[in-house]
LUMBADREN-268279 format. One record per residue: residue in one letter; x, y, z of N, C-alpha, C in turn. Coordinates in steps of 0.001 Angstrom, whole numbers, plus 524288, in hexadecimal, padded with zeros to 5 digits. Atoms other than C-alpha are relative to their C-alpha. Layout:
BEGIN
AXYZXYZXYZ...
***
This chain:
BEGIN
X805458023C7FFFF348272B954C8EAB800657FA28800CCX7FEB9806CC7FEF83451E2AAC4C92D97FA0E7FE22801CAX803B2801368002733E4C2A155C92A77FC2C7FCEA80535X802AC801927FB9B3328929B0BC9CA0802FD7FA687FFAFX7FD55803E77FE5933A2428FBEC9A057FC2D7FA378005BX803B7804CF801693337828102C9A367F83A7FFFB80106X80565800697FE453286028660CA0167FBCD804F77FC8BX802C07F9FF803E3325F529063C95DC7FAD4801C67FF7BX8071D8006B802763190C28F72C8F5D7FBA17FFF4804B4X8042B800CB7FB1C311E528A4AC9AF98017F80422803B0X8001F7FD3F7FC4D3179B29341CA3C07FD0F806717FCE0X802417F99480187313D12A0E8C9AEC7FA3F7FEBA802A4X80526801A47FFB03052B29AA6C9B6F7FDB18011D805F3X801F58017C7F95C3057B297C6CAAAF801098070380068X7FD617FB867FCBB30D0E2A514CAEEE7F9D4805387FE49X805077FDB47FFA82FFE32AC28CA9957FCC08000E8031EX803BA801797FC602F7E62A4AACB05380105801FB804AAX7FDE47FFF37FB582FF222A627CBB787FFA38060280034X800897FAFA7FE12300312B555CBB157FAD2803148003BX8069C8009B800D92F07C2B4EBCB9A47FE2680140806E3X80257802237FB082F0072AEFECC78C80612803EB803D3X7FE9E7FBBA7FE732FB512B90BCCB207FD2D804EF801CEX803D37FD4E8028C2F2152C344CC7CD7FBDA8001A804BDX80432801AF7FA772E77C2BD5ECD17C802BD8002B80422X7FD107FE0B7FAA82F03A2BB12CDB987FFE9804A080256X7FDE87FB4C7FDE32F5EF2C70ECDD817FB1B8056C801FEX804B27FBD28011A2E87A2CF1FCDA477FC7F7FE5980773X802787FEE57FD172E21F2C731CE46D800087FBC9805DAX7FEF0801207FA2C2E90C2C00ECF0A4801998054780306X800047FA8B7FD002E6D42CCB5CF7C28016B7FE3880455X7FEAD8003A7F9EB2E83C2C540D04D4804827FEB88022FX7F86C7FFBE7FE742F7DF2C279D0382801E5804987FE32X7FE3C7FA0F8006A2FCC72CF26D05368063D7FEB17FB7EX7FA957FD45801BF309372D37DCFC7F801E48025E800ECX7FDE37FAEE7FEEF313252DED9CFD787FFB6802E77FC5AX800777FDB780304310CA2E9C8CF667804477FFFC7FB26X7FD357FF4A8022531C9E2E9DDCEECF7FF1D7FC097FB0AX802228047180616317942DF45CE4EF7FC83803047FCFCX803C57FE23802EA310422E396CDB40801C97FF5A7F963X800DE802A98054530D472DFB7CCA98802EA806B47FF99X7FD667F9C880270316862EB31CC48B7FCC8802197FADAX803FB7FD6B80404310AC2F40ECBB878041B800867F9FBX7FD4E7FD94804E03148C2F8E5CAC2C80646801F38011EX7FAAA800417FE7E323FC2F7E9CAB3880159805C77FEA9X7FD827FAB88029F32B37304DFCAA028039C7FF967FA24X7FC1C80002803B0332FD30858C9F8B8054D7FF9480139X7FA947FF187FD5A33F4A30330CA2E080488801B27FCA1X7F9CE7FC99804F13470430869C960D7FF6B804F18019FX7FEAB7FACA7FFE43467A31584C9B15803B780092804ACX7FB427FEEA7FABC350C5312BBCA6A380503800297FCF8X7FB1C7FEED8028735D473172CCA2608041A7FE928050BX7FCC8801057FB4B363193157DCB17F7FF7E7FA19800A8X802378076C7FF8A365623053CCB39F7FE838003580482X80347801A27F9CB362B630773CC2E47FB5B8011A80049X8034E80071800EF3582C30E70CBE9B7FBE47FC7E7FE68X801BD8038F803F6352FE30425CB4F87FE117FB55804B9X7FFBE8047F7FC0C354EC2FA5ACBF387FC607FFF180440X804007FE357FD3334CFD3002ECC99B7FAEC7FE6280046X805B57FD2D802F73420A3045CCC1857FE307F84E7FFB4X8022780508801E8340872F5BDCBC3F8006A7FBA78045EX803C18048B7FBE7340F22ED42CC8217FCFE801CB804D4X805177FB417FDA8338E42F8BACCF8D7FC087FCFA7FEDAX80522800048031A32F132F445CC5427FFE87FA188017BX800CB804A97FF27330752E5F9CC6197FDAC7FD9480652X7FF6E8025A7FB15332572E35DCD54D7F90A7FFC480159X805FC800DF7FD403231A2E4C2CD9497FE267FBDA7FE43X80361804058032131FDD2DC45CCEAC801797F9688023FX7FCC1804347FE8532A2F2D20DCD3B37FDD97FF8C80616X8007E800B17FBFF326FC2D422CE0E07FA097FCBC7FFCCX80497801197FFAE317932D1FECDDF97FFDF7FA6280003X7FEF9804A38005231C3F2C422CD7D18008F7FBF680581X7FEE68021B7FAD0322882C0CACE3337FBC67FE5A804F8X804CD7FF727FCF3317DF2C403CECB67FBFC7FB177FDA1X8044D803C98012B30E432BB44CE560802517FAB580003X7FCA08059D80153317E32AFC1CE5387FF387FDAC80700X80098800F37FB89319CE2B184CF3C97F9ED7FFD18027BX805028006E7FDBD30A4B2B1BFCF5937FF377FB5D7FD79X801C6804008027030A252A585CED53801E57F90D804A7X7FC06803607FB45314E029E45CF7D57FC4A7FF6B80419X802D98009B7FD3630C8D2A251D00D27FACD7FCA2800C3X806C680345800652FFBF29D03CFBE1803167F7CC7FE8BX7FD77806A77FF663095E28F9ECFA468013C7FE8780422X7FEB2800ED7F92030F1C28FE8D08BC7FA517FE0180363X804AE8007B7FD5D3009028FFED0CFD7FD867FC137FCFBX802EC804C0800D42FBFC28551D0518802EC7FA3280271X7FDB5802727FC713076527E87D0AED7FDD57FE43804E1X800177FE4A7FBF130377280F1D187A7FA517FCF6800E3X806B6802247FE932F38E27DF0D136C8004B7FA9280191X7FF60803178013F2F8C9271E9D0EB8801137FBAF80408X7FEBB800007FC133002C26E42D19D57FB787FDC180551X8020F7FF7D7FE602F51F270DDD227B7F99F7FDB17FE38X806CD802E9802152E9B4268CCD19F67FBB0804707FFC4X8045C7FCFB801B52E3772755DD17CF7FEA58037D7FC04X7FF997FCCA805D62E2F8278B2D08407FAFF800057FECCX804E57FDD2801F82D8142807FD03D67FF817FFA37F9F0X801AB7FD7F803F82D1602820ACF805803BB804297FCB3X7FD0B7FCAF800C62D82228E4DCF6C8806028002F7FFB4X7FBEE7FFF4800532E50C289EACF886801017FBE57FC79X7FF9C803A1805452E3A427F1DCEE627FF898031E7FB35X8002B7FC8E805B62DFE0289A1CE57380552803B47FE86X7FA5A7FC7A801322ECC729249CE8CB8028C7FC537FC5CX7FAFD804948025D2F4B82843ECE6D97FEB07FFDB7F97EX7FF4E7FFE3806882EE30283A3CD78D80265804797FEB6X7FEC07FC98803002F0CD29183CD47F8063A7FFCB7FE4EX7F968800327FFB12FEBD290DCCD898802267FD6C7FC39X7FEE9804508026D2FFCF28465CD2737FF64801A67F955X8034A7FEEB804652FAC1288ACCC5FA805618036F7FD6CX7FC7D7FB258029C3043D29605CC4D6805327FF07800F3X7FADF8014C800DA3107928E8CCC9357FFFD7FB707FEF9X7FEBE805488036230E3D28270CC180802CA7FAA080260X7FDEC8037A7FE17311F62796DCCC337F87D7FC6C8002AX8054C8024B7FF03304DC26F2ACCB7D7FF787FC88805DEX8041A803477F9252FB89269F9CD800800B77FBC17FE40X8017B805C0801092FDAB25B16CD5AD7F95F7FF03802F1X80518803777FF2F2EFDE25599CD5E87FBBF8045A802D5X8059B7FCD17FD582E8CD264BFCDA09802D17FF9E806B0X7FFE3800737FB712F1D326092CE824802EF8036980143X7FBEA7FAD57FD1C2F8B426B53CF018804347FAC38046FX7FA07802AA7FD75305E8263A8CF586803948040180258X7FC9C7FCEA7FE473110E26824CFD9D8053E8020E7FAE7X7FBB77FFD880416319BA26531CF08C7FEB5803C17FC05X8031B7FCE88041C3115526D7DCE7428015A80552803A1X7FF9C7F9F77FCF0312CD27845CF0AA805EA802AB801A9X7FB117FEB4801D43223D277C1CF1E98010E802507FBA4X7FF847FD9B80549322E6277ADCE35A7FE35803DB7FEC3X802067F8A37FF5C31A482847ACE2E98033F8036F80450X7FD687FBA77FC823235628B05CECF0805007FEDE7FE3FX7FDA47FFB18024F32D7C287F9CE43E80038804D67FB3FX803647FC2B80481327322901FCD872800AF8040780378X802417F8DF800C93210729AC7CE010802E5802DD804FBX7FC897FDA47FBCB32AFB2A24CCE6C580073805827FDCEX7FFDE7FB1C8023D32F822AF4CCE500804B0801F27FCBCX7FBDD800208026133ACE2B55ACDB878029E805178016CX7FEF67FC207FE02343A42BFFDCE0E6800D4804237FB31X7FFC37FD138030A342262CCFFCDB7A803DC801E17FC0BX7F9A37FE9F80023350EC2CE59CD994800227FC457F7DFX800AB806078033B34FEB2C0EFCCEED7FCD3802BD7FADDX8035E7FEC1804AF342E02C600CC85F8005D806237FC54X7FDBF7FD318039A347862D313CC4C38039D801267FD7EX7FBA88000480272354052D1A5CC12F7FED97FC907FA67X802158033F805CE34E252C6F6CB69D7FC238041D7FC77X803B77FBE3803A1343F72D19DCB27E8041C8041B7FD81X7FC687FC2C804BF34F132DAE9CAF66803637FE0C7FBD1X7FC6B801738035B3576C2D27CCA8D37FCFF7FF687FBD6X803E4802A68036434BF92CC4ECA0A97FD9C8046F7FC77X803FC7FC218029F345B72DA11C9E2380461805417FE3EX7FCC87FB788016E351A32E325C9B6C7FE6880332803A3X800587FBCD7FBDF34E542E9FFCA95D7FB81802D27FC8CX8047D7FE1F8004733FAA2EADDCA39D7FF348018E7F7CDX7FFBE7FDE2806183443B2F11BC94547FF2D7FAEF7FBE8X8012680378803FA342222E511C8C1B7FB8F7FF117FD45X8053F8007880393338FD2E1C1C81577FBA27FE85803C1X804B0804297FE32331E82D76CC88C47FD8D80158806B8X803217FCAC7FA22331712E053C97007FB0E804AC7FC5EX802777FA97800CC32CC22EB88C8F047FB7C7FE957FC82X8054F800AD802B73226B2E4C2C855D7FD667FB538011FX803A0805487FDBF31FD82D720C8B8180022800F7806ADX800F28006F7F9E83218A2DABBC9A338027C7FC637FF54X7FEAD803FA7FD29329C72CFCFC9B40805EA8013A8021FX7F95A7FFA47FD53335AA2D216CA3E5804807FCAC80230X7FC3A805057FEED33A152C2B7CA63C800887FDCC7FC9BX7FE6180326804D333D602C004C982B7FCF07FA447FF0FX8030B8038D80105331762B6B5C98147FE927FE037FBF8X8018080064805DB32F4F2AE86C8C497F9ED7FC61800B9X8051780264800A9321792A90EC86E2801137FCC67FA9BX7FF1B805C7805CF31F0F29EDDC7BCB7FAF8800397FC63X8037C7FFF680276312A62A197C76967FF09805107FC50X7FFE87FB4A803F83112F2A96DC6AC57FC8D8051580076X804D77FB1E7FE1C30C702B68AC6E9B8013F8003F804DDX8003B7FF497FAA930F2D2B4D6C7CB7802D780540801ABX7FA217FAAB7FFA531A892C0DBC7D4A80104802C07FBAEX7FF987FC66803C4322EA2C822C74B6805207FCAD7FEA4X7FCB180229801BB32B672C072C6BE68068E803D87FFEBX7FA3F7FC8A7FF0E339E02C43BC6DC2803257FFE47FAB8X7FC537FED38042E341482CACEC625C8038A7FBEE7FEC7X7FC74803758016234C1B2C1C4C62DF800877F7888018AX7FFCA805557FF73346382B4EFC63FF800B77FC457FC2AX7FED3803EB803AB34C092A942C5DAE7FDFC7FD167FD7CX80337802F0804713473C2A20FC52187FDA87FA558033BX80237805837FD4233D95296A1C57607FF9D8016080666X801657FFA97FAEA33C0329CF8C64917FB808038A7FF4AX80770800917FE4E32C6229DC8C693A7FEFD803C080242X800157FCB97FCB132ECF2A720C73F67FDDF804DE8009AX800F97FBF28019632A292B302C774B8009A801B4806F0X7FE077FC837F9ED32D902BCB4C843C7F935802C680044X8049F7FE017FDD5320752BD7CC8BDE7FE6B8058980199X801427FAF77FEE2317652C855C8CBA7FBF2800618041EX804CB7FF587FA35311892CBDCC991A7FB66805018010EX8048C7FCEC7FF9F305552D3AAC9CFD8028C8056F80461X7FEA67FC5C7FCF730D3F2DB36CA6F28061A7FE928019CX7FB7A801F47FCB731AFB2DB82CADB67FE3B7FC85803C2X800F3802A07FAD8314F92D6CDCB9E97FF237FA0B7FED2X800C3805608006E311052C9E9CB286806A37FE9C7FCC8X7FB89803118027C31F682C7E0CAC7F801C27FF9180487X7FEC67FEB67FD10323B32C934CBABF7FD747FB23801A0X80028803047FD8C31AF82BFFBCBF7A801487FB237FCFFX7FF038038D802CA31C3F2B5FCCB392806B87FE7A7FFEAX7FAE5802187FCB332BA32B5B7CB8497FDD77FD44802E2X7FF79802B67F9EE3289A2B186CC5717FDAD7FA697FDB8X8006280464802C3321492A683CBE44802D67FCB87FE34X7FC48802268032832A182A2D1CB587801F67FD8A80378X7FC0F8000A7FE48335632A337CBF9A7FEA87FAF680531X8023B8054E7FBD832D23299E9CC99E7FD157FC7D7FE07X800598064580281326E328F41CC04D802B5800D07FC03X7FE56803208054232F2328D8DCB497803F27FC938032DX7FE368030B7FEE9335F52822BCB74E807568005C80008X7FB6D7FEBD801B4342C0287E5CB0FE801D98036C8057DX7FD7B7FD9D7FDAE343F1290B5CBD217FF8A7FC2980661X80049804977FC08342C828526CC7A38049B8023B803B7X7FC137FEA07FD92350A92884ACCBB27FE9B8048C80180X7FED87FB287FD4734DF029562CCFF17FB007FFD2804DBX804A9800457FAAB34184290CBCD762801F67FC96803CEX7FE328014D7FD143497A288B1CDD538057D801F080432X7FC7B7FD247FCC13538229080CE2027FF06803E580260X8042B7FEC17FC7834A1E29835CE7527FDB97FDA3805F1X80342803A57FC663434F28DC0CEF5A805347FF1D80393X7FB577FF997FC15350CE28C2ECF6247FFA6804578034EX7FF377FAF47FC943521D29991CFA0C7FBF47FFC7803B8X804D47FE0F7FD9634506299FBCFE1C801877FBAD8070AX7FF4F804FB7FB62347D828BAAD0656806BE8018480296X7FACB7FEB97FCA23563029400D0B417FED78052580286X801A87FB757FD1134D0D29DE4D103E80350805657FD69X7FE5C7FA39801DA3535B2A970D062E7F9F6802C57FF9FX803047FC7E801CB34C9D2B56ED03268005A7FEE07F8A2X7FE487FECE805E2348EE2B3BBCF5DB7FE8B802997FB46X8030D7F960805AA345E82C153CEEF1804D98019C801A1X7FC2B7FE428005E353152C421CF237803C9800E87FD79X7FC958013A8044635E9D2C635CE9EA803697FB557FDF9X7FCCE804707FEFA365CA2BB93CEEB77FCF27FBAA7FC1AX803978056D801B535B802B092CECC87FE27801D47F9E8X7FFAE7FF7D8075F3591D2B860CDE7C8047B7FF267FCA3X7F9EF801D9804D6368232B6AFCD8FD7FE5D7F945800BBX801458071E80233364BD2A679CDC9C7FC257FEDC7FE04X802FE80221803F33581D2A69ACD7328019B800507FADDX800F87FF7F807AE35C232AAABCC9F5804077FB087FE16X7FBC2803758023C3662029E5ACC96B7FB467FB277FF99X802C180668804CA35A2829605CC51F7FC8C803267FC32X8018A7FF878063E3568D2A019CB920805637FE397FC9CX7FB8F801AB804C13601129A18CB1657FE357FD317FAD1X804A3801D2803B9354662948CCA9187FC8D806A37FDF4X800DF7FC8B8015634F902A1B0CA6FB801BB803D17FCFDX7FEBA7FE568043F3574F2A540C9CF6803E97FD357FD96X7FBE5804D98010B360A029F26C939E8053D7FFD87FEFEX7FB157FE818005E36A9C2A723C9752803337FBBD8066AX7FCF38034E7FA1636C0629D77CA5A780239802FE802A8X7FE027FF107FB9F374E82A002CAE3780215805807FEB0X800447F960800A6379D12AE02CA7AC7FC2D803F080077X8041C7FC267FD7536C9E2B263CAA1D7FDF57FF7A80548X800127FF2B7F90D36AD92AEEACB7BB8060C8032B801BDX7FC7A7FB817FE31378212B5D7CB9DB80012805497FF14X800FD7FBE0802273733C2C092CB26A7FCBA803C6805BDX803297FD6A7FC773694E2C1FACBB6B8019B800BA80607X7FD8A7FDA97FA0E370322C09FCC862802B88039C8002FX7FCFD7FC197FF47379912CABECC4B57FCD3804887FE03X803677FAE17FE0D36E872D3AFCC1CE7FE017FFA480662X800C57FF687FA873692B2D112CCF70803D48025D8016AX7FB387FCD57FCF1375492D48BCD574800FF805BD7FFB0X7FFA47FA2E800013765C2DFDCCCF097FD8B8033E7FEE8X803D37FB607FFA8369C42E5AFCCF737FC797FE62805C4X7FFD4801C77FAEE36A842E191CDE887FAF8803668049FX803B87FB457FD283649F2EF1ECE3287FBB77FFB17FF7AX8055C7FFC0801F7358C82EDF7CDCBD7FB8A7FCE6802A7X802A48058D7FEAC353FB2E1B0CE3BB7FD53800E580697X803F88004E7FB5F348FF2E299CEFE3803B87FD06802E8X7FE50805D37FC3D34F042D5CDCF638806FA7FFD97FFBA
***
């Protein structure tokens, strides 16, 4: 379990908000098409009844991948609606409407409009943030985090990225927490919102900078990056994501590797 890290508090608060205007989005930009394969996953199975591990394995990022994919999709419709304000911008022709995208954005990835103005620099820094995270990366962290789905906090908080909260009541206090620690492992309204409250996390907390930046390379070396490849280097900037460091980013590349088959990309 771990923590949001400097941006704690303020970030639980925002990542609501933000999955509010998720919510809208998705319900109702009908006119940027998607691929079917996205979609908000439903009620988790029971994953203590797999006794086979390939089984087990299957079954649980079966269940995840739509949800991950859906993420994705809305990230890449978000790029999009940034490329084109680029382009308005560019071209001296920003609407109404595209001043209103630039607040929302602004708003749910916590980068601020100096002075209400849409800039070329404000709009880098948001295409820093809102990128996409390869599937390979985000489920391999959901299994490790969730015991491949069986853990307290998958099975009674929905939370499958070992998310912590700070406000009393916010989650479900953890059995073995240490004397003078506040904490508590967030409880979500659905999988689909612990799923998207990762992708949050993982693109504004400040603690994961390095991995948005090693990202933004790939992206500027022209990789594919939902691939496996470009997922073993993203995970070398969670090393803030837990306080195990660098044994848990190796943890996690050598699950990638060796749950290789499993992976779309």
């Amino acid at each position: 379990m771990h923590k949001f890290f400097q941006l704690a508090a303020l970030g639980g608060i925002i990542a609501v908000a933000g999955y509010g205007y998720y919510n809208f989005e998705s319900q109702n930009n009908l006119n940027e098409s998607i691929t079917n394969k996205g979609k908000a996953v439903a009620k988790a199975p029971d994953f203590t009844v797999y006794t086979d591990v390939n089984e087990k394995k299957h079954a649980f990022f079966s269940y995840l991948k739509p949800g991950i994919d859906l993420e994705n999709q809305r990230i890449e419709k978000e790029r999009t609606r940034l490329n084109r304000l680029r382009e308005h911008l560019q071209s001296g022709s920003l609407s109404d409407s595209d001043l209103d995208d630039a607040a929302k954005l602004s708003h749910l990835y916590q980068i601020e409009l100096q002075n209400n103005e849409l800039t070329y620099d404000w709009i880098d820094d948001m295409l820093h943030r809102v990128d996409v995270i390869p599937e390979a990366l985000v489920l391999t962290q959901a299994a490790n985090e969730s015991a491949w789905g069986t853990s307290r906090f998958a099975r009674t908080a929905k939370n499958y990225f070992g998310q912590w909260c700070y406000s009393k009541g916010c989650g479900v206090v953890p059995l073995q927490r240490s004397e003078g620690m506040t904490h508590e492992v967030a409880k979500f309204s659905s999988v689909q919102e612990s799923i998207h409250r990762y992708f949050m996390n993982v693109n504004r907390n400040r603690a994961y900078q390095d991995l948005r930046e090693i990202r933004f390379q790939l992206r500027e070396d022209g990789a594919d990056l939902l691939n496996i490849s470009s997922a073993m280097e993203m995970s070398n900037g969670l090393l803030k994501y837990s306080e195990r460091g660098e044994a848990y980013v190796k943890d996690l590349q050598t699950m990638m590797r060796h749950n290789e088959q499993f992976w779309t990309n």
